[in-house]
N, C-alpha and C positions, 0 to 999 in steps of 0.2 A: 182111909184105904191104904193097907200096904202094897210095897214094893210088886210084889209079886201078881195083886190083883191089876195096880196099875199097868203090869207088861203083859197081863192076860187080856186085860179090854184092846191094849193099843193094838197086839198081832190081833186080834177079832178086827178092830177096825181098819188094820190093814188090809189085812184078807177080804173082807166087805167090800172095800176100794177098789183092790184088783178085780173082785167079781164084775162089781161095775164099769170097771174101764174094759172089762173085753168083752160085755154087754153090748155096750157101745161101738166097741171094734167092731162088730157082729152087722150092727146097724150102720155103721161109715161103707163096710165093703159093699152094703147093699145099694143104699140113696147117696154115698159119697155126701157131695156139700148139702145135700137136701137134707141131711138128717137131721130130726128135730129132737129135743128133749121129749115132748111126748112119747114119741117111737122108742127112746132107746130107753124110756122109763118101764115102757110097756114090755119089751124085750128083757129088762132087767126082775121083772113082775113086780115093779112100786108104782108107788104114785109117784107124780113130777115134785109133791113139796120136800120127796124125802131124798128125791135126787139132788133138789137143790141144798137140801145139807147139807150133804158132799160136797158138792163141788159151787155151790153158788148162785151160778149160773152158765149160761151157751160157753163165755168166754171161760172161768174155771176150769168147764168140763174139756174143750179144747185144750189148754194149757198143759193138762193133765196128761192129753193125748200125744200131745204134741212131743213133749218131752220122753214119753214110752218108747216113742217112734225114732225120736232126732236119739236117745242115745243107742237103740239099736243098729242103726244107721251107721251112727260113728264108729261102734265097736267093728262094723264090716269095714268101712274104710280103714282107720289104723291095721286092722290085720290086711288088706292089702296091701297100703305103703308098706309093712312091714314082714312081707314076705320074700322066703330067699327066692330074689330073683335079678335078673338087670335092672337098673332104675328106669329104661324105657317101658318094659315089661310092667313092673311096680305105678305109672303112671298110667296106662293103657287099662293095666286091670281097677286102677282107682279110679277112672273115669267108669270102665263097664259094671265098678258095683255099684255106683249112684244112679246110674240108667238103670240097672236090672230091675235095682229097688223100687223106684215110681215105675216101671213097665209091670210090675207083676203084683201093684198094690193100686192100680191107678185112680180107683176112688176115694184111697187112702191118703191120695197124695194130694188132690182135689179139695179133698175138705181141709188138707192143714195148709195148703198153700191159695187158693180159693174157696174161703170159707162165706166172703162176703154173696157169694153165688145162691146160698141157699140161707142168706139172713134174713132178707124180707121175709122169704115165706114163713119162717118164724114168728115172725116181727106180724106178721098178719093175721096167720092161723092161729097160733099160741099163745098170743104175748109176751113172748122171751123181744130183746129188744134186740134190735139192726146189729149185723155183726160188720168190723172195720176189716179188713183183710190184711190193709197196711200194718194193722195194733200188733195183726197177734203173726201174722209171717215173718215180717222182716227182722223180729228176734231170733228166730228160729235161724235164718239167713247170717245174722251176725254171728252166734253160737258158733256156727258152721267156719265161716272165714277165720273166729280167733280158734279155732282147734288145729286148723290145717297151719294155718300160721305157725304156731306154737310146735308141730310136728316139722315144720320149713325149717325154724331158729335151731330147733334140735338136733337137726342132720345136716344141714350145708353151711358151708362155710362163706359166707356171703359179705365177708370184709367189714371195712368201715361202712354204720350203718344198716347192718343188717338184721338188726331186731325188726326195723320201718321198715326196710325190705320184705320183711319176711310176709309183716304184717298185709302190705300192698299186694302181694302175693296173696296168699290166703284168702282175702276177699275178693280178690280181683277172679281167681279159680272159682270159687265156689257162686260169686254173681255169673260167670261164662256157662257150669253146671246147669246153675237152676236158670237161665233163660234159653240157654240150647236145649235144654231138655224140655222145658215147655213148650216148645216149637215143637220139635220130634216127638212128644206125644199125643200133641192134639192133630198133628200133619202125617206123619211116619212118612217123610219124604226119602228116607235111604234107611238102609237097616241098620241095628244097632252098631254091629262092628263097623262099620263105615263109618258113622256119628264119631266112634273113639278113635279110630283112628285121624281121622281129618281133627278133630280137638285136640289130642296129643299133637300133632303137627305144629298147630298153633300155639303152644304151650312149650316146645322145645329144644328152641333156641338158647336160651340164657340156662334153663334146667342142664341142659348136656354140659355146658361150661363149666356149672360151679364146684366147687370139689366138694368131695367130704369134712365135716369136719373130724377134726384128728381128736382117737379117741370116741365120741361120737355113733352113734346107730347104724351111720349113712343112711345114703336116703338111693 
């Protein structure tokens, strides 16, 4: 097989991929963590052995999704941080585009961060097997903390130690995100801009301090 035929199969089975992962998408916005490979095979118009080529299995296909999502995600937060504004501003709006995001996708946010919710009935109905919530979320969670991190080291000038700073930071943000924000979407006990501002709050003490670094993005 030449070169040529090899890069023609691979974009086909790219393309095939994507068809199925926003097959998929299709089926999460509906049943969120309930959704099963049957359903999203059925959606896709396959049968489930040819889904699982693709992707394996539950966990694969999750994986798959997960990462679709977690770097769209990201791309909205850096262009917050990154936008010409005040850094209080810049933190406010990076808090309100994490919120917005699970507020306007919430079974999307359901299934990658409670996926364990709808594994049994997998696990019962189908026979895909139990899904761990802890296996496949809390990477997504770290992912998350070493980026912001890594955007912290970048822009503040945070002295001696400030790589581990930064790094403390970053998870330390993004663990306060996703469990204020789990609270606030399953309660909605005050509305969004309330939620960001009282979080900002919390968060900007030691941030108002730090300078830029010189040279540097700012932050």
């Amino acid at each position: 097989m030449d070169t040529t035929q090899r890069t023609d199969q691979q974009r086909s089975a790219d393309r095939r991929r994507r068809e199925l992962l926003e097959a998929a998408d299709r089926v999460v916005l509906r049943d969120g963590p309930q959704a099963s490979m049957n359903a999203i095979a059925a959606e896709a118009g396959i049968t489930k052995p040819i889904l699982y080529r693709h992707f394996g299995d539950k966990g694969g296909l999750y994986a798959a999704l997960a990462k679709r999502h977690t770097d769209a995600l990201l791309d909205s937060l850096r262009a917050a941080l990154d936008a010409p504004a005040e850094r209080r501003e810049r933190v406010e709006a990076t808090l309100d585009t994490y919120l917005a995001a699970i507020e306007a996708r919430p079974q999307v946010y359901r299934f990658l961060m409670h996926p364990a919710d709808g594994g049994q009935a997998d696990a019962g109905q189908t026979g895909d097997p139990g899904f761990d919530v802890g296996k496949h979320s809390i990477p997504l969670l770290r992912r998350m903390g070493e980026e912001l991190a890594q955007v912290i080291e970048d822009r503040l000038d945070l002295g001696p130690g400030g790589q581990r700073l930064a790094r403390v930071w970053g998870h330390g943000i993004v663990g306060m995100m996703h469990a204020a924000g789990d609270w606030w979407l399953g309660e909605r006990p005050c509305s969004r801009a309330e939620l960001v501002r009282s979080l900002a709050d919390l968060l900007w003490g030691r941030l108002a301090a730090a300078g830029d670094k010189v040279g540097g993005p700012g932050f």
